[in-house]
N, C-alpha and C positions, 0 to 999 in steps of 0.2 A: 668594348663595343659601344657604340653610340647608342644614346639611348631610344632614338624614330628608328634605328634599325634594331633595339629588341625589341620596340614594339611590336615594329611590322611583323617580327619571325615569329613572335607570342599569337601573334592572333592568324597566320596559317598555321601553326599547331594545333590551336581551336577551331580550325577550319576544318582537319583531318576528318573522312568520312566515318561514320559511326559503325559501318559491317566491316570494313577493313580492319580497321583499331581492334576492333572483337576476334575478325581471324587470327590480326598477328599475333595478338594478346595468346591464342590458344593452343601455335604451332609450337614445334621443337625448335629448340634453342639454334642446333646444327644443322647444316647443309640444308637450307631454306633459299629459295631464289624464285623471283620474278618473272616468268616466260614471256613473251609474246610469241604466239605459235598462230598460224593463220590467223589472224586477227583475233584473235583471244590471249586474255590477258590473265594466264593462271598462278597458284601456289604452287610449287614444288616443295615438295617434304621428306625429310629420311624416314623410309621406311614407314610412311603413310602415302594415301592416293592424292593426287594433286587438287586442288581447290577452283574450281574455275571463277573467276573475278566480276565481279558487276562490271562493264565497259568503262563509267566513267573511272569509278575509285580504282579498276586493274593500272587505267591511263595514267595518272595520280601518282602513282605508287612508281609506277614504272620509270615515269617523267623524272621524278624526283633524282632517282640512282641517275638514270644516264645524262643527266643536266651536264654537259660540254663543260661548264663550269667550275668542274669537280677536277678537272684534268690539270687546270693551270695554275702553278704554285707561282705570286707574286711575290714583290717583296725580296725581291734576291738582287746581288749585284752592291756593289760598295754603296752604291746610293740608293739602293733598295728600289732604285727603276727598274726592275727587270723583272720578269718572268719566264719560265720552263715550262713546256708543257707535254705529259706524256701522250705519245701515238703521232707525234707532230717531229719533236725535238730527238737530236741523238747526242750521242757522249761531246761531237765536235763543239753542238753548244752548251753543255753542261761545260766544257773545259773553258770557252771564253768565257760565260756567268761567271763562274764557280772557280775556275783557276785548271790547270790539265795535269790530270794524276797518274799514275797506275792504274789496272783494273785490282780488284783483291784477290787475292789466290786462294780462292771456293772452289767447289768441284765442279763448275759446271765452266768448260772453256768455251763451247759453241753460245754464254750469252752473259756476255762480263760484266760484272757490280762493279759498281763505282760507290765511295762513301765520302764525304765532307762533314766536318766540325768547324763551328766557329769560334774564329781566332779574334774574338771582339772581348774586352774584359769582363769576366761574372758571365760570360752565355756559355752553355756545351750544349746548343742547340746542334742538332748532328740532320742530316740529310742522303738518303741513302738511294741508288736507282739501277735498275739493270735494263741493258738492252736486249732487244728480240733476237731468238738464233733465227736469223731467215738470209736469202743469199745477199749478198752486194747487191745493191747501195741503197737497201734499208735501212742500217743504222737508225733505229729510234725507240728510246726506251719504255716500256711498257708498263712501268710501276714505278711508283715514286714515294717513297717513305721520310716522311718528319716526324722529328722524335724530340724530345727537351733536352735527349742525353743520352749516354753510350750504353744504357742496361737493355741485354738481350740484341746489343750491335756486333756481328758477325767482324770479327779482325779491327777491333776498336781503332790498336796501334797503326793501323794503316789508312786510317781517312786523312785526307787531307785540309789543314787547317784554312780558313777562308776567309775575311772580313769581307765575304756575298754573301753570307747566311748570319739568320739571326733570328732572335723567339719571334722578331715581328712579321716572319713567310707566314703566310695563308693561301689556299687556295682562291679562286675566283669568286668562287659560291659562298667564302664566308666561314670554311671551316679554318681552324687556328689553335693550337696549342692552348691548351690552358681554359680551355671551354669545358661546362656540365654537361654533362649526357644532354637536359631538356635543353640546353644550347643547340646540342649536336641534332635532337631531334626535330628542334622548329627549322633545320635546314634541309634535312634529307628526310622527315617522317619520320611515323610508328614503327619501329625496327621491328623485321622477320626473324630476328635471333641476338638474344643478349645474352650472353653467358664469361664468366670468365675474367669479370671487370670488361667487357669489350661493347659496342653496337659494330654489330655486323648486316649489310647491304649487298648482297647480287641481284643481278638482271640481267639477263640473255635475249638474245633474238636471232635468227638466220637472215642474212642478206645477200644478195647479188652484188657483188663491187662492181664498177664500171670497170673495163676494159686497162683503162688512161690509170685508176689508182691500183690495180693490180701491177702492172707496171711497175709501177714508181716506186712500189711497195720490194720489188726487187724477185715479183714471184711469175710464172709461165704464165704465158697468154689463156694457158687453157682453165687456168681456174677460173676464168670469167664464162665458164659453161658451167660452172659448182656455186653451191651455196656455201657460205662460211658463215659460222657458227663467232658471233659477239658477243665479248661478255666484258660487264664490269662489274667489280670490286672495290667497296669502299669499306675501310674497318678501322674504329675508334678505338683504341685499349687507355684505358684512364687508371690512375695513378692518386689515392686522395680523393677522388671525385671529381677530377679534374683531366681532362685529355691531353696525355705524355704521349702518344703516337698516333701518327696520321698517314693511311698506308691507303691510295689510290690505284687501282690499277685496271688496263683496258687493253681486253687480248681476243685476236683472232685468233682461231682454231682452221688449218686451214685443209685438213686430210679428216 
């Protein structure tokens, strides 16, 4: 990391608001998430009542998770120009990046995992992503998982070797293998739930799609009379003290 950009993340860390820090400091480790619900900005907690947010710090918090930035893993492609990005890209272009594989034979056939390992010398950086069961011709995968290596990779034997991957993907936003939690938190905030060697981020909101991206998304005309339910997921699991997987994901709910 350069060093004017860990200044700049050191000092939004320092920035982070002081009731916030306090809430998250006090909630449960699990199933903690961000709402935006009629313009309120609350805590959701398991098996506690929800927290409703000061406006600016709920914005804050919330901003953070959903930052568009978080979606696009660069750094791929033999010259390492290329980027992926989940809720935009589907398998077509993970196979020109990344090379065209199989799906892996998991139990879920309505929404096929794809896995990559790189075939670069000393890397087993691995890369793992599944597409959305929704009708033709959505095709676009909804999660994107980086990892330094095959531990806890579902059908190791069948990723596909790649010299498009390597330790040096990161997302947009700056997350990257090999990062400290206080790495990880001068990028995304005070985590809602740490447990388990992991920093764990959700945030939701209900939206209206336009008509045109319903559409395109491959779903009935009539969902643009429905609200859908958004949500992302960001989850760090560290290894050493240092960030061995990087799992992204951004999903409509759409019944």
């Amino acid at each position: 990391m350069h060093s004017r950009r860990g200044r700049l993340l050191a000092a939004m860390w320092c920035c982070v608001p002081p009731l916030l820090s306090m809430l998250l400091a006090t909630t449960s480790a699990r199933a903690v998430e961000i709402s935006l619900h009629n313009g309120e900005y609350s805590l959701a907690r398991e098996k506690q009542p929800s927290l409703i947010l000061p406006p600016v710090e709920g914005k804050t918090a919330f901003d953070r998770i959903m930052d568009p930035a978080h979606l696009t893993f660069t750094g791929l492609g033999p010259a390492g120009d290329k980027a992926l990005t989940v809720d935009r890209d589907g398998p077509e272009e993970f196979f020109t990046v990344l090379g065209r594989t199989p799906r892996l034979p998991d139990f879920h056939p309505e929404s096929p995992m794809f896995a990559y390992v790189s075939s670069r010398p000393g890397d087993s950086t691995m890369l793992l992503t599944r597409a959305t069961d929704c009708p033709a011709p959505c095709a676009r995968v909804f999660w994107i998982r980086l990892q330094r290596d095959g531990e806890d990779v579902p059908y190791p034997c069948h990723a596909h070797r790649t010299s498009g991957l390597g330790w040096d993907a990161a997302t947009a936003s700056g997350l990257r293998l090999g990062m400290t939690p206080d790495e990880v938190r001068a990028v995304l905030g005070p985590t809602p739930a740490e447990a388990d060697g992991s920093l764990y981020y959700q945030a939701d909101y209900g939206a209206n799609l336009p008509r045109e991206e319903i559409l395109a998304r491959g779903w009935p005309e009539r969902y643009a009379e429905k609200s859908q339910l958004i949500t992302r997921i960001v989850k760090i699991t560290f290894r050493d003290d240092r960030a061995a997987s990087i799992f992204v994901m951004h999903g409509i709910t759409w019944d």
